[in-house]
N, C-alpha and C positions, 0 to 999 in steps of 0.2 A: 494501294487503295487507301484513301483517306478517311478519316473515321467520317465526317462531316458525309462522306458517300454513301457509309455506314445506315447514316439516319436520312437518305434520303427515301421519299414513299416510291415501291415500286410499283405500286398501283393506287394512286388517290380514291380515296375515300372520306369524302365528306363526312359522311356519319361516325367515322371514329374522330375526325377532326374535333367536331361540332361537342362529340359527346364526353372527349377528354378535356375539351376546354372549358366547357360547362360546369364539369367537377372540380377542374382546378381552379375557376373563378367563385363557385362557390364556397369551396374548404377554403380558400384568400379571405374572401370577405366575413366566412362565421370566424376565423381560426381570432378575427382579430376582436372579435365579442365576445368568443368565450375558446380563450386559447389553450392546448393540450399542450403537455408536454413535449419536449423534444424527441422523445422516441417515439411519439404515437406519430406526429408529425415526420417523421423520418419512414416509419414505415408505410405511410398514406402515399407520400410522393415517390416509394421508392417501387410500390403495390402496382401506383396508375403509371409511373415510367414502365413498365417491364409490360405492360398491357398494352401500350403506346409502341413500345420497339416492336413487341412480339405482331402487332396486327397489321404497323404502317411503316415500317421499314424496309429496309433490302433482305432484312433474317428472312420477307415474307418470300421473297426469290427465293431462295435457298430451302427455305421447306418446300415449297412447293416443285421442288427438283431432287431431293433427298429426303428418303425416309425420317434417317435418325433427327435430321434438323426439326424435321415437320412434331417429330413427338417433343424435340426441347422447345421445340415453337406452343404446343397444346400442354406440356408443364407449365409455362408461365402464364399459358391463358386462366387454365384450370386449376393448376394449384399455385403457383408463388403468386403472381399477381393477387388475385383473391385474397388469399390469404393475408399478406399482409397489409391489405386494405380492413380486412374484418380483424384483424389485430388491433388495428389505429384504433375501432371504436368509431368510425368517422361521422355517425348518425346526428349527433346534434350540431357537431358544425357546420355539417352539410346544412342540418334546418337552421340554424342563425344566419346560414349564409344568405338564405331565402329574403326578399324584400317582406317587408311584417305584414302589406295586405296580402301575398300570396299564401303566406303561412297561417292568417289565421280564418282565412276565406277559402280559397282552393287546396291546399294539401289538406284543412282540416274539411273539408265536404267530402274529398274522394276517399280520405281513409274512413270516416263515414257511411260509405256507401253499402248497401251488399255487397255488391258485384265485386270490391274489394277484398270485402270480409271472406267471399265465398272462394275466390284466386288464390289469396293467399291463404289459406283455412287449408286448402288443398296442396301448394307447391310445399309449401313451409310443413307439413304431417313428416313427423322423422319418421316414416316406413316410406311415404313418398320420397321424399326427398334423398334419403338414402340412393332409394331404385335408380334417380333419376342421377344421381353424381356418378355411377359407375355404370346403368346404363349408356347414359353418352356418350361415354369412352365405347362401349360394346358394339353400338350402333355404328359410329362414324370409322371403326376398326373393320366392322365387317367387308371383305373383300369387296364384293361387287357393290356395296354402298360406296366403299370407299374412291371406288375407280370414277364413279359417276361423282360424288363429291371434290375429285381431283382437277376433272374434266370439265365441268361448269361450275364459273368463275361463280354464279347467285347461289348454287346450293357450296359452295367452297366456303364465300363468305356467310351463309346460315351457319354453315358446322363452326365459325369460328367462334362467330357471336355466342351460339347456343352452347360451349365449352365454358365460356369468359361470364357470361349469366349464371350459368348452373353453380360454378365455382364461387361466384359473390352469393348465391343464398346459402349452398352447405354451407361453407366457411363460418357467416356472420351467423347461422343458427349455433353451432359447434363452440366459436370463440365469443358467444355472448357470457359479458362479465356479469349481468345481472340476474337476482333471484326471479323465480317463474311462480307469478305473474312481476314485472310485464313483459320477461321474455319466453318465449312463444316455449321452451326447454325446460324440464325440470336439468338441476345440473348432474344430474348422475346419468341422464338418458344422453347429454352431449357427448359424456367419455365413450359412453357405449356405440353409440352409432359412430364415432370416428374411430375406434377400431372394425365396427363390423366392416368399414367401405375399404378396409384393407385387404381384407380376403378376396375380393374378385377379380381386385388391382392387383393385385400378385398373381394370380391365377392368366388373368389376359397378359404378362409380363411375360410370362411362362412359356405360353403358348404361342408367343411372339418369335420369341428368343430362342426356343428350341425347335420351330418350324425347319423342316427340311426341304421346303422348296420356296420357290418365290413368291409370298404371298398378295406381294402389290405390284403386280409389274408395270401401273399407271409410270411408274418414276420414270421406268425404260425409254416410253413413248414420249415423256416428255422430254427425254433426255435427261440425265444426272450432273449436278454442281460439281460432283468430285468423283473422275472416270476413275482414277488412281482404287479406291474404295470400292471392293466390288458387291453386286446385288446382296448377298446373303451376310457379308459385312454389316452393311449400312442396315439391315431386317436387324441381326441382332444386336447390334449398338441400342438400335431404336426400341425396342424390346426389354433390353434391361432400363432403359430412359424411363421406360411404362414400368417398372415392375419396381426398382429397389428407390429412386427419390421419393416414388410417389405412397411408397407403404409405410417411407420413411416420417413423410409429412404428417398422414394419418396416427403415429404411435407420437408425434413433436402436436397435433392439435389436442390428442387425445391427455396428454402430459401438462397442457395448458389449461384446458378444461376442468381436470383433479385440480390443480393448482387455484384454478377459479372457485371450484366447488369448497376447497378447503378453505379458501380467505371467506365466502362466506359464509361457513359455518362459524368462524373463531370470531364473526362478526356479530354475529345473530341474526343474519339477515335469510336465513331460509325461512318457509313457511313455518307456519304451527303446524303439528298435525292431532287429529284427535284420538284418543286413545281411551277405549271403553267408558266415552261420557265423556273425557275429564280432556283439558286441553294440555299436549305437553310438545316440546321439542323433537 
């Protein structure tokens, strides 16, 4: 099998077409008015590849016939991709990439708006936000959710999107490099919530991994990519996939955020705060 077979879509989808090309002609056109370094750019393209293979490829055969595939498939939706998309920082290139009446007419109305303020006031709240990165996993893991999410292709591809979403807002609130205001974080609250979302993910890894019967048997029905691999194999493959990268990422976000926090203290770029009247550090 040839790689080229590798990347052909096994089920087209426009809107991941539409929506990866969108980003990539955007970060093309801002990168080249106001261009990032080499590694921020390497991690942007390597963030929207892995989100591209993971949703429109033949990987997507393969999880969708195999447990463990289907969890390395929802690692890169949910955490590498993500991830090292909100690494890049990719927010202002994306907006330079914008034609200049869109950006100073339409994106500056809708982030304007309430209805804005009030959405994301809400997704963006680190207790929400939190719930909602390790919810997701809880949700679309549950058995009989799971089997009805396996078995129709529209709620299949919601679960996929709504993994590949949820991971671009944790992520970009966690690895935001700047002082709060204007980001939505103080930076001691980022370190914290990206260890708290490691204790559930370990916990569902757990519960995966040392189940003693066949938790999804949707794979059976559809048949398995790899007969060789048997049912409770491929459960805990898939299980440690859930449990040990992904706790990993959370202690490697949470490592970047210190890292963050501590460049800008030696900057002086945190807040004032006030102290009995008097203004200090």
């Amino acid at each position: 099998m040839s790689v080229l077979h590798w990347l052909e879509p096994w089920e087209f989808s426009p809107t991941v077409v539409v929506c990866c090309a969108i980003a990539a002609l955007l970060y093309v056109r801002g990168a080249r008015r106001r261009a990032p370094g080499f590694a921020r750019q390497l991690a942007f393209w390597i963030g929207l590849g892995l989100i591209y293979v993971a949703l429109h490829t033949y990987v997507d055969y393969y999880a969708e016939r195999e447990f463990f595939i289907h969890r390395i498939q929802h690692l890169a939706l949910h955490h590498l991709g993500p991830f090292l998309i909100a690494l890049s920082a990719p927010g202002p290139v994306l907006r330079a990439g914008l034609p200049l009446r869109w950006r100073s007419r339409g994106l500056a109305r809708m982030q304007a708006s309430t209805a804005w303020h009030v959405l994301f006031d809400v997704l963006l709240n680190p207790w929400v936000a939190s719930v909602l990165f390790f919810g997701v996993i809880y949700l679309w893991l549950w058995p009989s959710i799971h089997f009805v999410a396996m078995l129709d292709w529209r709620w299949y591809r919601v679960m996929n999107w709504s993994v590949t979403v949820d991971g671009l807002m944790f992520w970009w609130l966690v690895l935001d490099r700047r002082p709060s205001p204007p980001a939505r974080l103080a930076p001691g609250v980022r370190v914290l919530i990206a260890l708290a979302v490691a204790v559930p993910q370990i916990l569902i890894g757990a519960m995966v991994t040392f189940a003693r019967h066949d938790l999804y048997p949707i794979y059976d029905i559809c048949g398995r990519a790899f007969p060789s691999i048997s049912t409770m194999t491929s459960q805990l493959i898939g299980g440690l996939v859930l449990w040990i990268p992904s706790a990993m990422m959370s202690v490697i976000a949470a490592l970047i955020a210190l890292r963050n926090w501590m460049s800008l203290s030696a900057r002086g770029r945190l807040p004032k705060r006030r102290v009995r009247g008097r203004v200090s550090r």
